[in-house]
N, C-alpha and C positions, 0 to 999 in steps of 0.2 A: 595399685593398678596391676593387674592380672597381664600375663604374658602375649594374652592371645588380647588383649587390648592395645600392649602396647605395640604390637603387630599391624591392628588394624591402622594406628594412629599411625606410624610412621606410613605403611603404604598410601593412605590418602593424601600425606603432606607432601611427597614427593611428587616433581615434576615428570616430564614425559620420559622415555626411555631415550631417545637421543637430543631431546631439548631440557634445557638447565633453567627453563622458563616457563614452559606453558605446557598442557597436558589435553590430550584427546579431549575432546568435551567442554574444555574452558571457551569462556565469551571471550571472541576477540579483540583487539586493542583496536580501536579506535584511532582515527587519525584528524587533524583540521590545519585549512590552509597551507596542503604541501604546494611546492609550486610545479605545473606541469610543463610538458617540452610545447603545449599549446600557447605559453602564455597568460593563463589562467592558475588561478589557484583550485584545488580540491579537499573538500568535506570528506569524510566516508560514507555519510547521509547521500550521495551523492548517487548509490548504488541499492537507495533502499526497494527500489520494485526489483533487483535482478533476485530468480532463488537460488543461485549460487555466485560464490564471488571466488575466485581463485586470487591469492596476493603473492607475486612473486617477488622476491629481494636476486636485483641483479645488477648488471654495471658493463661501462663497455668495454671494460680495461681484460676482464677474465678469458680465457678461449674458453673455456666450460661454458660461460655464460654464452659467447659469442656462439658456439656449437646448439645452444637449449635456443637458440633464436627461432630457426623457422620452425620448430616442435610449435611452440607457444602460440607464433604468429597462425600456424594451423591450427590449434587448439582451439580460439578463438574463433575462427570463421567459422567451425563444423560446431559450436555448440553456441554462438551466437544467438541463433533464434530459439533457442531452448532455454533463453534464462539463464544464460552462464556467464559473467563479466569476470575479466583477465583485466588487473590493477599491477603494474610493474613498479615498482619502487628501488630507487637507486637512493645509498648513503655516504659512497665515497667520496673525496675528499679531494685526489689529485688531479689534475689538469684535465685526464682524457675522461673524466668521469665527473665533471660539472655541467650543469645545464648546455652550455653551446654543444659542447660535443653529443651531449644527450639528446638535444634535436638535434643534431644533424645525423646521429646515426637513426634517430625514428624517422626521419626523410626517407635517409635512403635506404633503410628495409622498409619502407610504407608500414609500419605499426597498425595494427587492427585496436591498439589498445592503450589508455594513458601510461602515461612513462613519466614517474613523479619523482620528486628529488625531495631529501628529508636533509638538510644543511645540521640539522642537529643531531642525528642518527637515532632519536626518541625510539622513535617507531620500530627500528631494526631490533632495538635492546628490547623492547617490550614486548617482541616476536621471540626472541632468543635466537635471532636469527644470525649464524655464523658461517653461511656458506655462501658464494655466487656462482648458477642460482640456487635457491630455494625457497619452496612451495609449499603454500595454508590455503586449504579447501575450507570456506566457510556455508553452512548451510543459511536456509532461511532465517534463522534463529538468530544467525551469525554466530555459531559455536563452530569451533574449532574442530574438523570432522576426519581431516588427512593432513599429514604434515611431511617435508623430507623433499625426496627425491622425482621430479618428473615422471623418469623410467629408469631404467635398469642396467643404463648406456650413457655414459659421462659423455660421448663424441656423438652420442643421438646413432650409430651406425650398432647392425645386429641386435638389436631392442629383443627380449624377450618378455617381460613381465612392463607392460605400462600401467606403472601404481597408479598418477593422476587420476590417468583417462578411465580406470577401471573406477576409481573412486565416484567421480563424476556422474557415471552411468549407474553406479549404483543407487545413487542418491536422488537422479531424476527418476529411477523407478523405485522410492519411495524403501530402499534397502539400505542399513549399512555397509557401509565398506568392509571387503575381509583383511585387508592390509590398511593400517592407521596412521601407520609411521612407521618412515622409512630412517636409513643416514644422509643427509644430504654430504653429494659429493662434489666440488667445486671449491673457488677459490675460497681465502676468508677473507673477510669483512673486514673494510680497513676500516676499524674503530679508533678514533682515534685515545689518547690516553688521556682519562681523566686526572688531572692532579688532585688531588686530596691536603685541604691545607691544615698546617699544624699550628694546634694551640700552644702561646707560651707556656713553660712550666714556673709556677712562682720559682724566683730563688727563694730556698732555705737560708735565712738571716742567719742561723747558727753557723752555717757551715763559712759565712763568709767576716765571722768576728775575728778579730787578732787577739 
C-alpha cells in the first residue's frame, strides 16, 4: 500500500476532531423508549416531520448546563415554527439528576422541549458525548451536520460567535455550516463504570505436579 493510501485510509477511519465517536456527516444514533419528564416514553421516529432536530445532552446537577437553560428554552420558541425540534437528554445517575428532579425542574423553567432520561447512558456513549451541555445538529437526513458547543460563552453572558444558531440558519437556507464542530465545554458526563469480567485462565497441570 502506497503512502499516500495509507494516508487516505487513516484520515477516513478517524472520528471527529473533538468527538472520539462520530464524525461530521455520520447518520445519527438512534434512540427508542427513553422515558420523558411527561410520562411517556419517546422513539426518535417521533421527530420524523421536524427538518432539523437539535439533541442536547444535559442534567440538572451542572451550572454549565443550568447557565445553557434559557439559551435552548429561546432557541426553541424562535425556530419552532421553522421546523426545528430541540430533544434534551439526560444520563446521569445521581439523585438531582433522575426523572423527579427532572420534571420538576422542566415545571419550573416551563421547557418548550422533551427532556428524556437514558437510565442506561446507550445513547450518550453512542453520541460520544462527554460534556453538559452538549449539542448535535441533525439535518433532514438525520446526519450529523454540527456538533460541540451552543456559543462561545459557557455562562451564556458576552456571547460573541453563536455556532448553533449560525449552524441552524444556515441549514434552513439550504447552506452548510461554516463551523462543524466545536469543544464542548461543560461538565462531564457521569458515566458510570463499566466492569469488564474476567475469564478463568486454565491452571497449567505442569506447574502444579510435585
Amino acid at each position: 500500500m502506497s503512502l499516500l493510501a495509507v494516508f487516505l485510509f487513516v484520515s477516513t477511519a478517524v472520528s471527529g476532531e473533538f468527538n472520539q465517536v462520530l464524525s461530521i456527516g455520520d447518520p445519527a444514533p438512534q434512540w427508542k423508549g427513553l422515558a420523558g419528564v411527561d410520562g411517556e416514553l419517546h422513539d426518535f421516529e417521533q421527530w420524523d416531520e421536524s427538518k432539523l432536530i437539535i439533541v442536547v445532552f444535559t442534567c440538572n446537577s451542572c451550572p454549565y448546563a443550568v447557565d445553557a437553560e434559557d439559551r435552548l428554552i429561546d432557541l426553541q420558541k424562535r425556530y419552532a415554527d421553522k421546523g426545528v425540534s430541540l430533544v434534551a437528554i439526560n444520563v446521569n445517575k445521581v439523585e438531582e439528576d433522575l426523572l423527579p428532579a427532572m420534571r420538576e425542574r422542566s415545571e419550573e423553567k416551563g421547557y418548550p422541549f422533551p427532556y428524556l432520561f437514558d437510565e442506561t447512558q446507550q445513547i450518550a456513549r453512542q453520541y460520544g458525548a462527554m460534556a453538559t451541555p452538549e449539542c448535535y445538529l441533525l439535518d433532514q437526513k438525520r446526519d450529523i451536520r454540527y456538533m460541540g458547543s451552543i456559543d462561545d460563552s459557557p455562562d451564556g453572558k458576552n456571547i460573541d460567535e453563536r455556532y448553533l444558531e449560525h449552524a441552524i440558519e444556515a441549514l434552513l437556507g439550504g447552506n452548510a455550516p461554516a463551523i462543524t464542530e466545536t469543544v464542548p465545554i461543560g461538565c462531564r458526563v457521569r458515566f458510570e463504570r463499566v466492569r469488564r469480567s474476567r475469564k478463568a485462565k486454565p491452571i497449567n497441570s505442569s506447574e502444579n505436579e510435585e
